[in-house]
N, C-alpha and C positions, 0 to 999 in steps of 0.2 A: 617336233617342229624343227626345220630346217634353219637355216642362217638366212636364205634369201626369204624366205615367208617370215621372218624376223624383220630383214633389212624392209621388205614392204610398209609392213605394220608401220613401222618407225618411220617410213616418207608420208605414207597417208597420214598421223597425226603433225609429222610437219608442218605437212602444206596446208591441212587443215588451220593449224594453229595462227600458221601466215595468211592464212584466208580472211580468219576473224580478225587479226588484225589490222590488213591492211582497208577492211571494210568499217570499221571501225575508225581509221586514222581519214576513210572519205566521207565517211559520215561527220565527223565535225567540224570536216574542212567545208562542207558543202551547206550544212546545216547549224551556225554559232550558237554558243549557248546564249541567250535572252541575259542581259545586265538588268539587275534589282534595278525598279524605278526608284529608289532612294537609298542609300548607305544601310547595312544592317544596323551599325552603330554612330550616331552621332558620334562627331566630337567637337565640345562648345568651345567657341572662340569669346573671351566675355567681350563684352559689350560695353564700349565706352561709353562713358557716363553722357547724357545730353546734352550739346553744348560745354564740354568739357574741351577746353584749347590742347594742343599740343603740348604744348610749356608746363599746362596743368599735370598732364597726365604722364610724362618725363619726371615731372618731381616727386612723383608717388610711383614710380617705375622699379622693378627690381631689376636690379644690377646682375643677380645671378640666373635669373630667368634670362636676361640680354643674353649674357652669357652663354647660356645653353642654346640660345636661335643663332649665335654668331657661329657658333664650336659647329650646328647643325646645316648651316643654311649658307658660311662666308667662308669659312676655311678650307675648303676645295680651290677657292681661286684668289684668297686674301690672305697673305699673312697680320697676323695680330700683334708681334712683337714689336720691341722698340729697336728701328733700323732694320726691319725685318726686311726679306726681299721682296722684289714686284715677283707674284708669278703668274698669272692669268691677268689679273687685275694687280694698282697698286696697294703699298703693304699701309693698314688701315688706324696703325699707331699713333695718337695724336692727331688726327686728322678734323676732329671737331673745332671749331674756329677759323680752321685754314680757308683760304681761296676755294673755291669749286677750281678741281682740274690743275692744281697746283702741287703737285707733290714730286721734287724731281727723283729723275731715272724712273720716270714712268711717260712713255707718247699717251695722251689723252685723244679721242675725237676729238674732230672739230665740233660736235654735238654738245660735248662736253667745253670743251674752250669758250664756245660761246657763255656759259653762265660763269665767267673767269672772275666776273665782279664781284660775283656773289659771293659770302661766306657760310661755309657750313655748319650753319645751327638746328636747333629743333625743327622749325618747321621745313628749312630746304632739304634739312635730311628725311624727314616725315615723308615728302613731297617723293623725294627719288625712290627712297624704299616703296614707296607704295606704287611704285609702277615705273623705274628709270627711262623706260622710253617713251611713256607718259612727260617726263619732265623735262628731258632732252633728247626730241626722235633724232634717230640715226647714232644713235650711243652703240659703242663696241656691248657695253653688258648685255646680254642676254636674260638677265635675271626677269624670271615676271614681275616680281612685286611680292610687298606683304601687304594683306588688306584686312587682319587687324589691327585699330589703331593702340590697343594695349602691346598687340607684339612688336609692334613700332617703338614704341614708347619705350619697354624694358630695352631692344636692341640699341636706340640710341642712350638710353640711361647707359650701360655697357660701353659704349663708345667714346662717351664723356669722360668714364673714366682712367679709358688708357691716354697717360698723360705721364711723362717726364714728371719724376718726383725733383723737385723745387730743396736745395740742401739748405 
């Protein structure tokens, strides 16, 4: 067999190859794959207790579960440290008790200014985690929310506890 009846062979499964492909890449552009009508795998979110307060459910909150939704869900755009910087949002140290929207070296919405009276405790932090533009529309965050009230509860437990040690 020659080189060009070689060189043949070897275009015809080329283009062959690019044939099945590129029919292939129109086929599930044109066609999606169907999404399961439900998660293959639950995953349970527990379920606060009936009629359990906020306050309640903060006091039996884990501190290191907070921990691990803050480290997952806040430090992309919050620093946690004490004096830490503002980066996307401001830095989130001590910030339980303070004023809503009071944290200097950080510009707040006017969204957020508006609740300037208010102080950050269980339930106004409950209230923003669970949906910030829920609690003050037209807020710079983006964040959707957290809508369990147990992950609320550890992430404010968490937050409570960064606080200036007292000598």
């Amino acid at each position: 067999m020659n080189s060009a009846s070689l060189n043949q062979i070897g275009a015809a499964c080329l283009i062959a190859a690019l044939a099945v492909g590129a029919s292939w890449g129109v086929a599930h552009t044109a066609v999606p794959e169907p999404l399961p009508a439900k998660p293959d795998v639950a995953i349970p979110h527990p379920a606060a207790p009936a009629g359990a307060s906020i306050d309640d459910l903060v006091a039996k909150a884990s501190v290191e579960k907070g921990r691990a939704i803050a480290e997952r869900q806040c430090t992309m755009c919050h620093s946690l440290a004490p004096n830490g910087p503002s980066f996307i949002g401001p830095d989130l140290f001590g910030v339980f008790g303070t004023h809503v929207g009071d944290i200097p070296g950080y510009e707040f919405s006017e969204a957020l200014k508006a609740h300037k009276d208010e102080t950050w405790t269980n339930a106004t932090l409950s209230a923003w985690l669970a949906g910030p533009s829920d609690y003050a529309p037209g807020t710079k965050m983006s964040f959707p929310g957290i809508a369990s009230e147990t992950d609320r509860a550890d992430l404010i437990a968490y937050l409570r506890s960064l606080h200036a040690e007292t000598p």
